[in-house]
PDB file of N, CA, C, O and CB in Angstrom:
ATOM      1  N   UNK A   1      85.697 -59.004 131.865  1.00  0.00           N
ATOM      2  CA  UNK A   1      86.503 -57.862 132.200  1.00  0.00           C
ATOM      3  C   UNK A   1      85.695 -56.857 133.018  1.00  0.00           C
ATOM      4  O   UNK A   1      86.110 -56.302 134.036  1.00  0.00           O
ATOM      5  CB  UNK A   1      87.049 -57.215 130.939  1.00  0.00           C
ATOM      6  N   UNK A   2      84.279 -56.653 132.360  1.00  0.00           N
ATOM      7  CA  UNK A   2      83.836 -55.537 133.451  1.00  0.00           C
ATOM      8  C   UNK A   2      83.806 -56.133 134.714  1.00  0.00           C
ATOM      9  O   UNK A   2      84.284 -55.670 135.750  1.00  0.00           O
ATOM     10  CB  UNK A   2      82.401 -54.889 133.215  1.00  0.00           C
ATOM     11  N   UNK A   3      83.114 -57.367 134.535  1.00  0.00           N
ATOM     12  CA  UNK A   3      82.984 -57.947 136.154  1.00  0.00           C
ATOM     13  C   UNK A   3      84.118 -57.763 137.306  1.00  0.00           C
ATOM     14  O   UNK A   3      83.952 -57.138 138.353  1.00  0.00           O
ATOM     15  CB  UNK A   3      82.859 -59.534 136.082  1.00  0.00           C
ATOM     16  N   UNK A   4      85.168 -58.357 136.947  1.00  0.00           N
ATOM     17  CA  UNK A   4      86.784 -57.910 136.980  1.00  0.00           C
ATOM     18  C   UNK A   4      86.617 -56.501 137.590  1.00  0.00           C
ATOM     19  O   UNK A   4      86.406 -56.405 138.799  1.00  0.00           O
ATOM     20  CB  UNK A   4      87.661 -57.840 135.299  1.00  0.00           C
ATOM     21  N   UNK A   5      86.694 -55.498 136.875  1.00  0.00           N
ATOM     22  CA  UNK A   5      86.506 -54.304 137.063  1.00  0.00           C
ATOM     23  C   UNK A   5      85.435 -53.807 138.459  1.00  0.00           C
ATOM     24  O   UNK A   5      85.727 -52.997 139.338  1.00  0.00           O
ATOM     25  CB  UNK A   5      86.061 -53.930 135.724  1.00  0.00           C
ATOM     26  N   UNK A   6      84.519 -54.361 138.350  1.00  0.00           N
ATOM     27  CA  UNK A   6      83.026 -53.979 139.434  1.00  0.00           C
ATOM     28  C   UNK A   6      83.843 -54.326 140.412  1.00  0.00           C
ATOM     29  O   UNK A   6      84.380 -53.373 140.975  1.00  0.00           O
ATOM     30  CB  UNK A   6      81.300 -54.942 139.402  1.00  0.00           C
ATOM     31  N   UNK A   7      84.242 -55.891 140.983  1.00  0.00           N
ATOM     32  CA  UNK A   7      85.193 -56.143 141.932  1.00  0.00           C
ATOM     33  C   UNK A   7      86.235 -55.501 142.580  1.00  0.00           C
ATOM     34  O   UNK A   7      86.598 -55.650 143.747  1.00  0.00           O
ATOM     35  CB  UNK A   7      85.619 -56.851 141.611  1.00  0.00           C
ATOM     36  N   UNK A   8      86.773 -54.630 141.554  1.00  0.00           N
ATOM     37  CA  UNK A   8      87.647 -53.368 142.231  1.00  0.00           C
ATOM     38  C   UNK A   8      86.816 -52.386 143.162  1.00  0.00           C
ATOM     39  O   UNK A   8      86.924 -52.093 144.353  1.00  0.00           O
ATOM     40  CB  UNK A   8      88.296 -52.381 141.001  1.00  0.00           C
ATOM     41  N   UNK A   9      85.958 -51.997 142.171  1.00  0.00           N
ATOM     42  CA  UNK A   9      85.112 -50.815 142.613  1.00  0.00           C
ATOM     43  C   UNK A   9      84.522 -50.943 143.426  1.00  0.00           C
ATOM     44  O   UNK A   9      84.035 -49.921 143.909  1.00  0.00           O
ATOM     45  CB  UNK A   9      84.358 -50.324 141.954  1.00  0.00           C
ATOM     46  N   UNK A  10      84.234 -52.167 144.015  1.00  0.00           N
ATOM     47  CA  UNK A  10      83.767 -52.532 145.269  1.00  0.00           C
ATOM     48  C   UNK A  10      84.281 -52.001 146.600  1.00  0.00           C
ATOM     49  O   UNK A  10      83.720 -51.724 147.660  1.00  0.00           O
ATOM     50  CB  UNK A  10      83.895 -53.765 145.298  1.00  0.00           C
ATOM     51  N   UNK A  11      85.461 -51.958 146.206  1.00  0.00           N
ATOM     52  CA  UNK A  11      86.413 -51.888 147.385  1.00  0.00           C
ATOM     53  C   UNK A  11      86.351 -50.355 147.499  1.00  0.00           C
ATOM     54  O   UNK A  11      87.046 -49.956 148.434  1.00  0.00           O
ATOM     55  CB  UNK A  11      88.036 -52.570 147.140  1.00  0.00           C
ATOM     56  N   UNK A  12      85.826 -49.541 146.933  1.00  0.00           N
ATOM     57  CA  UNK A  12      85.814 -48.180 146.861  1.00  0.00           C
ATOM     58  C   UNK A  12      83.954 -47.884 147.121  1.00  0.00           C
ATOM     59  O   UNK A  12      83.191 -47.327 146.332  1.00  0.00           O
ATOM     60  CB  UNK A  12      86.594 -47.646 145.206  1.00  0.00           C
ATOM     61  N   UNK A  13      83.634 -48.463 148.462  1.00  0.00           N
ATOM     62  CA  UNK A  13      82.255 -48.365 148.220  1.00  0.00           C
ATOM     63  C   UNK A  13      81.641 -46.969 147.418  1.00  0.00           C
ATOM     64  O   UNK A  13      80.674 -47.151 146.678  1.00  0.00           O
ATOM     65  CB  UNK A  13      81.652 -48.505 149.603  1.00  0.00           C
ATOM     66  N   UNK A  14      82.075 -45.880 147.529  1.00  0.00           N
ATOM     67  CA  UNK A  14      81.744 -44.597 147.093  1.00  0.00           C
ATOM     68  C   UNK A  14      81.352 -44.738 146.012  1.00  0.00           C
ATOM     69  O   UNK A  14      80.240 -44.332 145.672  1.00  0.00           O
ATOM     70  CB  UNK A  14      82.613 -43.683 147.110  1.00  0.00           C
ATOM     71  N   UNK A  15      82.145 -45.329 145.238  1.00  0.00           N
ATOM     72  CA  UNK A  15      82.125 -45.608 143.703  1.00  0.00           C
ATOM     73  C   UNK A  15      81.439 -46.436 143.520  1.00  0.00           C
ATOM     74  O   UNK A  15      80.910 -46.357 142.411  1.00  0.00           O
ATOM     75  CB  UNK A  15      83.196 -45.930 143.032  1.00  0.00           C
ATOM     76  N   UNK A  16      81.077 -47.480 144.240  1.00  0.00           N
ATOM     77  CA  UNK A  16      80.349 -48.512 143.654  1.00  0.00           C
ATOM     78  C   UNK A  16      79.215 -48.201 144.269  1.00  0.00           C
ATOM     79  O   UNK A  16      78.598 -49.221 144.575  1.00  0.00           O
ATOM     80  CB  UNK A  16      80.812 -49.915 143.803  1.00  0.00           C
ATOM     81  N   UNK A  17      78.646 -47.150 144.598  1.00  0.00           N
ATOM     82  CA  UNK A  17      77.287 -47.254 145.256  1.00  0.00           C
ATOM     83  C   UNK A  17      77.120 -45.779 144.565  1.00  0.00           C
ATOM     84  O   UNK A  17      75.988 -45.624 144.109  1.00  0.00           O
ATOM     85  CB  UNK A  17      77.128 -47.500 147.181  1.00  0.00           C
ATOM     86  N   UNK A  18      78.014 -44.638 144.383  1.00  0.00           N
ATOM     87  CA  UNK A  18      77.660 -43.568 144.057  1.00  0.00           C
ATOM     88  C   UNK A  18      76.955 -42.604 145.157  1.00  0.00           C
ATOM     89  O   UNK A  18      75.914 -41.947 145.182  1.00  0.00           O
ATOM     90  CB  UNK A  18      76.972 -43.842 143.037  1.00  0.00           C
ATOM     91  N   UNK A  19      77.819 -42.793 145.876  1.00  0.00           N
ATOM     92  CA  UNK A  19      77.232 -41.395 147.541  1.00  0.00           C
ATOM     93  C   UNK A  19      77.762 -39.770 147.476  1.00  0.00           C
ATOM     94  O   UNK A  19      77.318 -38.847 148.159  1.00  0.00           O
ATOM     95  CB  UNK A  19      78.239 -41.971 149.509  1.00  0.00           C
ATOM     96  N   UNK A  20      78.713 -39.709 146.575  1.00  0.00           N
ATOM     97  CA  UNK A  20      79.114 -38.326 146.158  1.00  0.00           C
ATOM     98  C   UNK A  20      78.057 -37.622 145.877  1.00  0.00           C
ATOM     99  O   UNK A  20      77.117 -38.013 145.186  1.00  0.00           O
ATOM    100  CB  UNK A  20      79.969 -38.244 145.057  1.00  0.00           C
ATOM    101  N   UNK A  21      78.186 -36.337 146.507  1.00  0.00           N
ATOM    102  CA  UNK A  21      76.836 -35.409 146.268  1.00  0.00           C
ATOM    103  C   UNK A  21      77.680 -34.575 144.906  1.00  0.00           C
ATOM    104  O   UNK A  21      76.803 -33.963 144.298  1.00  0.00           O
ATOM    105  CB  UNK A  21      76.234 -34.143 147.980  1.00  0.00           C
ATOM    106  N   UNK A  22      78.579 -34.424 144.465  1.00  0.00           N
ATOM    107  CA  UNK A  22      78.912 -33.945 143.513  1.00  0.00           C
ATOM    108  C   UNK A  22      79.866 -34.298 142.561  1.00  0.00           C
ATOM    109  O   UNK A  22      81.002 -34.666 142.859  1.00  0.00           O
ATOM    110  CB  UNK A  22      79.048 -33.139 143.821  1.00  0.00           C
ATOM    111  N   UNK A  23      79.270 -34.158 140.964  1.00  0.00           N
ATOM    112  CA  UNK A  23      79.889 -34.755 139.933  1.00  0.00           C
ATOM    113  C   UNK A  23      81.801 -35.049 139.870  1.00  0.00           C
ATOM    114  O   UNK A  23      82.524 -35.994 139.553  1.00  0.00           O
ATOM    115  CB  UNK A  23      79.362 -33.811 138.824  1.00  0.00           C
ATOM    116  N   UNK A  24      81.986 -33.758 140.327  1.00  0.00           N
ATOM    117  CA  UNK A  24      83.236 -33.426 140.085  1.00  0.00           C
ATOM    118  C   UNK A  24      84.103 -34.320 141.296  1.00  0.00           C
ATOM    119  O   UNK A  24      85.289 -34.646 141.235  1.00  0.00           O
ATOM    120  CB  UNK A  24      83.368 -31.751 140.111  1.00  0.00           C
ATOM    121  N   UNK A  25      83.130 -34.607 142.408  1.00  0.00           N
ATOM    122  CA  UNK A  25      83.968 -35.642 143.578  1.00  0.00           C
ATOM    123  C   UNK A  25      84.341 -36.754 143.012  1.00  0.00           C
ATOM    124  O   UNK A  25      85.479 -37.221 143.011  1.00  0.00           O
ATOM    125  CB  UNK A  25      83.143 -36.159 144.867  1.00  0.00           C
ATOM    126  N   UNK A  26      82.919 -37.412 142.278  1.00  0.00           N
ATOM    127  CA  UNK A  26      82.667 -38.543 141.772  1.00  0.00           C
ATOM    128  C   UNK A  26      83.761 -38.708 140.630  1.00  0.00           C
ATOM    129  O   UNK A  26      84.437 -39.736 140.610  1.00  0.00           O
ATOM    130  CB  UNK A  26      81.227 -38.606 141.356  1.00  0.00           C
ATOM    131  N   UNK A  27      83.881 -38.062 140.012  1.00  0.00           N
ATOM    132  CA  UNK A  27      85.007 -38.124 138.611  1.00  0.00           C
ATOM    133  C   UNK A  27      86.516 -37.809 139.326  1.00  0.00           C
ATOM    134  O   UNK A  27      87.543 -38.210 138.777  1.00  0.00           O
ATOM    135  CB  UNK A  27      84.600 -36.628 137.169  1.00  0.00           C
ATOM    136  N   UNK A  28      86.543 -37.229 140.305  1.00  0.00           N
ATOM    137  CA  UNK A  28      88.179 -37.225 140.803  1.00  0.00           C
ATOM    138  C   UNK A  28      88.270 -38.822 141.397  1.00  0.00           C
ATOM    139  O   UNK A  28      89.193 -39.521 140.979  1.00  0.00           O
ATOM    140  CB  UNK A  28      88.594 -35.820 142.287  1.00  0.00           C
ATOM    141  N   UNK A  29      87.289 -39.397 142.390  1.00  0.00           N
ATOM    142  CA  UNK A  29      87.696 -40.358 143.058  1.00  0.00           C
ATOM    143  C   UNK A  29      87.633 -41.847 142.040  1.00  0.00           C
ATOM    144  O   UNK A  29      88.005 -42.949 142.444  1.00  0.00           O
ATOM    145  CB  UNK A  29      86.812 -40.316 144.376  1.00  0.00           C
ATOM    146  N   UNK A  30      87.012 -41.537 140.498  1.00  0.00           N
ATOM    147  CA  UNK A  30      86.982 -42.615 139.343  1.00  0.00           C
ATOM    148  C   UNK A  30      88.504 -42.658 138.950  1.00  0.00           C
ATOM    149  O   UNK A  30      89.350 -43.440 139.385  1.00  0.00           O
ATOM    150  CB  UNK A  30      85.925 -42.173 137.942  1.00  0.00           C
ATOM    151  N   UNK A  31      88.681 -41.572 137.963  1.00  0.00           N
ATOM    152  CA  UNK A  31      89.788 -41.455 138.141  1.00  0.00           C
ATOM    153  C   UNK A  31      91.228 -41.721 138.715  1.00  0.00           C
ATOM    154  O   UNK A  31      92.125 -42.272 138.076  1.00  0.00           O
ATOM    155  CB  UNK A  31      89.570 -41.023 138.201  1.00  0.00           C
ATOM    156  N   UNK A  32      91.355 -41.153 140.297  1.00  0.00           N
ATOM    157  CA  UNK A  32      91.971 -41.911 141.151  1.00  0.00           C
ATOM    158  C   UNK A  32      92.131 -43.541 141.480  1.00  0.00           C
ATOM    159  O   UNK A  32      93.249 -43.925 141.824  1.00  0.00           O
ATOM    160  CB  UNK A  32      91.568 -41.422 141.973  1.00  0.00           C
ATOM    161  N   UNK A  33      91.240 -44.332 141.402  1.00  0.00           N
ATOM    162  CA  UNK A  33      91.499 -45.255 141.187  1.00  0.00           C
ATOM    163  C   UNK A  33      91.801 -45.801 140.037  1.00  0.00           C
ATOM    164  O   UNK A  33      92.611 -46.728 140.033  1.00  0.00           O
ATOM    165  CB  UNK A  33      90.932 -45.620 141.606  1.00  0.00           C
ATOM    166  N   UNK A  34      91.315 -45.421 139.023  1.00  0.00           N
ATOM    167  CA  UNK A  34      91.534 -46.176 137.566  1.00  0.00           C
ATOM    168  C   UNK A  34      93.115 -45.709 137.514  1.00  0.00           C
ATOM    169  O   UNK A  34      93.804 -46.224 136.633  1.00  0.00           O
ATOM    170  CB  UNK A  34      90.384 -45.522 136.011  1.00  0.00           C
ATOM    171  N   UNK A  35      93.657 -44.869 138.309  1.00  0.00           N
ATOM    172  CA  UNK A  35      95.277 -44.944 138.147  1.00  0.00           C
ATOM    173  C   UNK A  35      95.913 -45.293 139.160  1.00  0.00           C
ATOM    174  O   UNK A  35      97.119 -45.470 138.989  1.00  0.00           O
ATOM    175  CB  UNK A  35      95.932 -43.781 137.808  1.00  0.00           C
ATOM    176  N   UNK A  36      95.398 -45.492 140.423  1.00  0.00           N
ATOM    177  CA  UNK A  36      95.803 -47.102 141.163  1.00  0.00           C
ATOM    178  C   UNK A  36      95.796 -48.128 140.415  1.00  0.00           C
ATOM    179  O   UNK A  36      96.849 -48.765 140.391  1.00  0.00           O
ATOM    180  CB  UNK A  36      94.893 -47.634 142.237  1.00  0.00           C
ATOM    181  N   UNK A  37      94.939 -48.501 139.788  1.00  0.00           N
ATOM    182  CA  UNK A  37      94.429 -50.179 139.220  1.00  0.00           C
ATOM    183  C   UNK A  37      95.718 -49.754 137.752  1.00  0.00           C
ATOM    184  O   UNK A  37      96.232 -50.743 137.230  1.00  0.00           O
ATOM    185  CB  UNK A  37      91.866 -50.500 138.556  1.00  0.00           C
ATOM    186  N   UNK A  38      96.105 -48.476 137.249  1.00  0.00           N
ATOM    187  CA  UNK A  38      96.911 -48.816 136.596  1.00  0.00           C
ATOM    188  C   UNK A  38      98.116 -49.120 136.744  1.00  0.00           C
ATOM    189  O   UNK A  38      98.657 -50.020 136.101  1.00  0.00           O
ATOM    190  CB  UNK A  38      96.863 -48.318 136.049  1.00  0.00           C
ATOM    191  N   UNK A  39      98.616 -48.505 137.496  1.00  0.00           N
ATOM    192  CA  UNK A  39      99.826 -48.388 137.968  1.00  0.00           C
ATOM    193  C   UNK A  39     100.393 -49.613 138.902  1.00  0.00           C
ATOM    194  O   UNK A  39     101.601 -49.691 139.125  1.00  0.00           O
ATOM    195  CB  UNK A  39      99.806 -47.157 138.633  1.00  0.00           C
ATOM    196  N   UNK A  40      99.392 -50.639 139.478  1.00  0.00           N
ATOM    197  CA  UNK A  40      99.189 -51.781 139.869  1.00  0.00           C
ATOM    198  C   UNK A  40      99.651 -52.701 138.663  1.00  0.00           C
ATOM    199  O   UNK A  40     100.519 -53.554 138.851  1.00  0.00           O
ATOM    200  CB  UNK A  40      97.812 -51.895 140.327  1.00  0.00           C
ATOM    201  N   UNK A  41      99.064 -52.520 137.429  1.00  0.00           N
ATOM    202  CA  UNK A  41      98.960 -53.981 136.411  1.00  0.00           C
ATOM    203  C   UNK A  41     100.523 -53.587 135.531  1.00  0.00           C
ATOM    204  O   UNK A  41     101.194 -54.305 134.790  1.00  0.00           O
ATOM    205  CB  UNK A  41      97.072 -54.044 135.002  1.00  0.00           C
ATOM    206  N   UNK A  42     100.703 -52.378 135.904  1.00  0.00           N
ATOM    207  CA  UNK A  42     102.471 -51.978 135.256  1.00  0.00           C
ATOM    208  C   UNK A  42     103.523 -52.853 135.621  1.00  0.00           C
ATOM    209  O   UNK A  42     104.263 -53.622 135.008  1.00  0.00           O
ATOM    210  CB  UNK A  42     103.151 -50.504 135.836  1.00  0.00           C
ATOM    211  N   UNK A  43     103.259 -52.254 137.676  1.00  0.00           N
ATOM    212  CA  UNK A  43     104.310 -53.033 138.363  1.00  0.00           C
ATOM    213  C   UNK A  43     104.172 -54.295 138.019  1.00  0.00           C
ATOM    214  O   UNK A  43     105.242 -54.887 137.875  1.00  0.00           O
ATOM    215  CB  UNK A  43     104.319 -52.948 139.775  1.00  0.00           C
ATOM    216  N   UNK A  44     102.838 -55.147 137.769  1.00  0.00           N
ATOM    217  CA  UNK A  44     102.933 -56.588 137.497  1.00  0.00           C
ATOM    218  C   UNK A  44     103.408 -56.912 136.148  1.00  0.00           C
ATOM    219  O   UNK A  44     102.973 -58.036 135.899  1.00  0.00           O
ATOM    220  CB  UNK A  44     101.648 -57.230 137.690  1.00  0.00           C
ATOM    221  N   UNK A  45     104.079 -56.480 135.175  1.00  0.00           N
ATOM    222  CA  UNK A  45     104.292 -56.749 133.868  1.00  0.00           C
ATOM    223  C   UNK A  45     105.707 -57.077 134.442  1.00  0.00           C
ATOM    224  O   UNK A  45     106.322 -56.482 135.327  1.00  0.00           O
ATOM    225  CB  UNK A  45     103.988 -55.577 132.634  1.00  0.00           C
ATOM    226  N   UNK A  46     106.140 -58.398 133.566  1.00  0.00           N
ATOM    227  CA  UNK A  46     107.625 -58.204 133.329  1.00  0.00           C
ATOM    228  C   UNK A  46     108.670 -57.390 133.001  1.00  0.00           C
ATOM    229  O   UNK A  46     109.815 -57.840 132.962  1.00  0.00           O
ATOM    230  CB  UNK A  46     107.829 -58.674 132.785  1.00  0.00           C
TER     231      UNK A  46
END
């Protein structure tokens, strides 16, 4: 599952490399995706 997970974050180099000079960027743009990737696995539910 994390691996799974890293693979997303990939696609968000920011996140997966950590280039935000500030905490609060870094936690909006985590965030932001972790509710793409949710809102993604919703639409896929029956």
């Amino acid at each position: 599952m994390i691996e799974r997970n890293h693979a997303r974050l990939k696609q968000w180099r920011g996140l997966a490399t950590r280039v935000d000079e500030h905490a609060v960027n870094y936690r909006a743009a985590v965030r932001l995706n972790t509710v793409i990737v949710w809102t993604g696995a919703l639409s896929d539910t029956p």
